[in-house]
C-alpha positions as CSV (number, residue, x, y, z in Angstrom):
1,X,0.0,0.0,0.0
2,X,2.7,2.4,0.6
3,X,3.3,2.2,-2.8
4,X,0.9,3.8,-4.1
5,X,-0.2,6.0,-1.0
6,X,2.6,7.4,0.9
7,X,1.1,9.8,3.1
8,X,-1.5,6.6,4.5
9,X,-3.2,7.8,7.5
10,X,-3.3,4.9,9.1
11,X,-2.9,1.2,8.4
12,X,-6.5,0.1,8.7
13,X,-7.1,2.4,6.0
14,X,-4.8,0.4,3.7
15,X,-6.7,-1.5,0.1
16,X,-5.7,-3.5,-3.1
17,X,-5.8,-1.7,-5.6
18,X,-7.9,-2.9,-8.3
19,X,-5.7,-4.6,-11.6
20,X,-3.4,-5.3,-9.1
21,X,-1.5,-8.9,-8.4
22,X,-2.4,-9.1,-4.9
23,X,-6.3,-8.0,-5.4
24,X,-6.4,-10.5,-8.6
25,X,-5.4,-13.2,-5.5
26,X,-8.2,-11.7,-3.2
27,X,-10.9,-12.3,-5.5
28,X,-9.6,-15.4,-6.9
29,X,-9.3,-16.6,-3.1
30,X,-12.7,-15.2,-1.6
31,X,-14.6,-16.8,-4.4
32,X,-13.4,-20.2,-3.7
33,X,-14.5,-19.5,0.5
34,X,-17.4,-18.4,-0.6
35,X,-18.3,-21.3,-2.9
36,X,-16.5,-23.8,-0.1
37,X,-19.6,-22.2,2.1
38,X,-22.5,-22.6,0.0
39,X,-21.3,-26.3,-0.3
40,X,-21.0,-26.3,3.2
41,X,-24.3,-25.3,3.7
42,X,-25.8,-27.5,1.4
43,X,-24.1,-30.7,2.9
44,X,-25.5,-29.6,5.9
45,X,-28.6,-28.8,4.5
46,X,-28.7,-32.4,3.3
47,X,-27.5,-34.1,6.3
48,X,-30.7,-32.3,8.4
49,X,-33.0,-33.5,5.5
50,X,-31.8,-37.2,5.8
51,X,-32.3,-37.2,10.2
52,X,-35.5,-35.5,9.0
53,X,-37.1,-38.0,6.7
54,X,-35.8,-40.3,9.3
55,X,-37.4,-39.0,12.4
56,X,-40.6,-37.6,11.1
57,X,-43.7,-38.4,9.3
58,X,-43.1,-38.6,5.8
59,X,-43.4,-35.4,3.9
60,X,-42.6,-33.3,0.6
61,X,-39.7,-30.3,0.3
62,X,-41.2,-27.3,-1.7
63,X,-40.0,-25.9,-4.3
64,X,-38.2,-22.8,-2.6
65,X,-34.9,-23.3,-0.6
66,X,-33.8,-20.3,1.1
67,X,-29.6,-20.1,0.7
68,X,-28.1,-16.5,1.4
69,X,-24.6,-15.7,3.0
70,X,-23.4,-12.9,4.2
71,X,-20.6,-11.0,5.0
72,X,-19.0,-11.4,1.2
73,X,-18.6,-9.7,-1.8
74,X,-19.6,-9.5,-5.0
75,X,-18.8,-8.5,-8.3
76,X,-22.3,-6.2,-9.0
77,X,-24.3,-3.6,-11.6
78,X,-25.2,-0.6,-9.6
79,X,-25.5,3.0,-10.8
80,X,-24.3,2.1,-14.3
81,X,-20.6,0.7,-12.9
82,X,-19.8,-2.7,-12.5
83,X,-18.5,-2.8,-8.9
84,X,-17.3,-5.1,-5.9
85,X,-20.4,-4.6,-3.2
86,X,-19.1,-5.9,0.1
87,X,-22.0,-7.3,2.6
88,X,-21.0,-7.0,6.0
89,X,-24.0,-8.2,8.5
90,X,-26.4,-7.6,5.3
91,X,-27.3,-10.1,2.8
92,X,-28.7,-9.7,-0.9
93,X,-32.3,-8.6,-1.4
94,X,-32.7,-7.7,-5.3
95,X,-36.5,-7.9,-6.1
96,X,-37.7,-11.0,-5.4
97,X,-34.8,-11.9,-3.4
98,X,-35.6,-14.1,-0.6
99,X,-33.6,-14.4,2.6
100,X,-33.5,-15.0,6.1
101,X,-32.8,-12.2,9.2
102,X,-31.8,-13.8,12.5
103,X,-33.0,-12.6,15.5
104,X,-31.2,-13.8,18.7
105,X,-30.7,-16.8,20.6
106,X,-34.1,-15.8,22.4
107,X,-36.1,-13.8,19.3
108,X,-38.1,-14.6,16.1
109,X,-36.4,-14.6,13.2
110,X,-38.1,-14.2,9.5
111,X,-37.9,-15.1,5.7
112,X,-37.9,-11.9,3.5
113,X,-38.1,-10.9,0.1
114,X,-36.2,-8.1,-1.3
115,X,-37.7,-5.3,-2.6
116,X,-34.9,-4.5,-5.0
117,X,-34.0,-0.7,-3.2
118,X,-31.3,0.7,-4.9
119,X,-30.0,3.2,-2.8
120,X,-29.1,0.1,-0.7
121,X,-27.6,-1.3,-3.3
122,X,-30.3,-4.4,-3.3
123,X,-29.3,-5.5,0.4
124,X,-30.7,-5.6,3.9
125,X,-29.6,-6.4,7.1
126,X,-28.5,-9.9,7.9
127,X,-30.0,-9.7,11.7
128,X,-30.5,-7.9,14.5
129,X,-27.2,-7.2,15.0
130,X,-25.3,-6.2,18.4
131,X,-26.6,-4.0,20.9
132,X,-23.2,-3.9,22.9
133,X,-20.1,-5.9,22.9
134,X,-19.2,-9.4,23.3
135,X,-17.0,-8.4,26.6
136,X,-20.0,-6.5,27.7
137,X,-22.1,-8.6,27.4
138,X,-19.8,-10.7,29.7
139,X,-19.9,-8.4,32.0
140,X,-23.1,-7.6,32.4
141,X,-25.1,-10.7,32.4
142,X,-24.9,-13.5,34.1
143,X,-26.5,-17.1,33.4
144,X,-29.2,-16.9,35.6
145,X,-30.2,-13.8,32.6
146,X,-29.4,-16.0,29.8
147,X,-31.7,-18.8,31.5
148,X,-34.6,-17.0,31.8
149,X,-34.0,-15.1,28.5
150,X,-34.5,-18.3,26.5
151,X,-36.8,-19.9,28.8
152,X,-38.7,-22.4,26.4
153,X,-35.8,-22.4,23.8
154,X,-33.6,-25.6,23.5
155,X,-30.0,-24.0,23.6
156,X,-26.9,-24.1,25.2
157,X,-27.1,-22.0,28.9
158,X,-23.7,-22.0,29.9
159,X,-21.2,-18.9,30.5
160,X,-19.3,-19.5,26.9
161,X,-22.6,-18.5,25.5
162,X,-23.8,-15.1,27.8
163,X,-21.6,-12.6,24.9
164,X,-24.6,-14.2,22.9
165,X,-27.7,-13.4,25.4
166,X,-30.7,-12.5,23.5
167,X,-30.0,-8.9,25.7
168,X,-26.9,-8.8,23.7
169,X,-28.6,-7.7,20.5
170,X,-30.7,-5.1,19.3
171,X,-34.5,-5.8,19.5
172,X,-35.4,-7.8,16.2
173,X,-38.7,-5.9,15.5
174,X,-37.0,-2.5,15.7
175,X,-34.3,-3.4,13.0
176,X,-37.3,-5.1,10.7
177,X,-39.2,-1.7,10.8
178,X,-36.5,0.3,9.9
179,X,-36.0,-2.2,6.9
180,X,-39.7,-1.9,5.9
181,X,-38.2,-0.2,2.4
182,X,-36.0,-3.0,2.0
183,X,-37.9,-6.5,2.2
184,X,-41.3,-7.5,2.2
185,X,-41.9,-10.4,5.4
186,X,-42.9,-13.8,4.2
187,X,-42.6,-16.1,7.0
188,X,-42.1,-15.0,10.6
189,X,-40.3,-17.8,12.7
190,X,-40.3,-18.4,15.8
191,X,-37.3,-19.8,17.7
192,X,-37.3,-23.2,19.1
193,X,-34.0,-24.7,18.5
194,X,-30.7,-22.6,18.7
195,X,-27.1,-24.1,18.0
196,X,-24.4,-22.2,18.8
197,X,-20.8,-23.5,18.8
């Protein structure tokens, strides 16, 4: 970077510059993790479908699967340019789009369709997102808290999870109103079963 900026501010400011060797490897490289994930997700997307048709009364898969990630980027039209849209915490939601917003451990969560808004660049938010921080969280809450915060909710209720309390995040129904212009609500979920770690 000091290459080609030699009065950088500060490191955190530093970026590949486009054409470049090194940003030729980033994009080669992130599109192979990101295709490594949707295979991920569809192995494990296969592996619950076989317990399923195991475990429960027979039934039929629609049509529709819902696949989205987030945090990526992505070679995009916008504005007339071609250009690299990073989603951090947001996920895709081009007309039609649909996706899925997490809520917390403790909160609904919902499938969406995108509305296709392009002063967003065709995204949306990927969750409720963090109210305070992980060590904050530690500190503030105990697991008695997280207990009776995800009372009825089959999850883990140790202290390894409390930086992921449902108090931890931002209240899910706030952050889907203020994304009213975004996506359209299809399916509102409600949380039964949480993994986490």
């Amino acid at each position: 970077m000091k290459i080609h900026v030699h009065d950088l501010p500060d490191i955190d400011l530093a970026y590949l510059r486009e054409g470049t060797e090194h940003f030729d490897d980033y994009v080669q490289a992130v599109s192979w993790a990101q295709s490594y994930a949707m295979t991920n997700r569809q192995l494990m997307m296969d592996a619950v479908i076989e317990v399923a048709r195991a475990e429960l009364p027979p039934f039929e898969l629609g049509e529709l699967a819902v696949n989205c990630h987030h945090n990526y980027v992505a070679k995009e039209h916008h504005f007339g340019h071609d250009v690299f849209v990073t989603r951090k915490g947001a996920v895709r939601a081009r007309l039609g789009d649909l996706g899925i917003i997490p809520g917390s451990m403790g909160a609904r969560s919902y499938i969406v369709r995108g509305k296709g808004e392009p002063e967003s660049f065709h995204s949306c938010s990927h969750g409720a997102g963090r109210a305070m921080s992980r060590g904050e969280a530690k500190r503030r809450f105990s697991v008695e808290d997280h207990v009776a915060a995800t009372e009825g909710i089959e999850c883990r209720k140790d202290a390894a999870v409390i930086d992921e309390t449902p108090m931890a995040y931002k209240p899910i129904d706030k952050v889907m109103e203020a994304q009213a212009a975004l996506v359209e609500i299809v399916h509102e979920l409600r949380q039964v079963v949480c993994v986490k770690g």
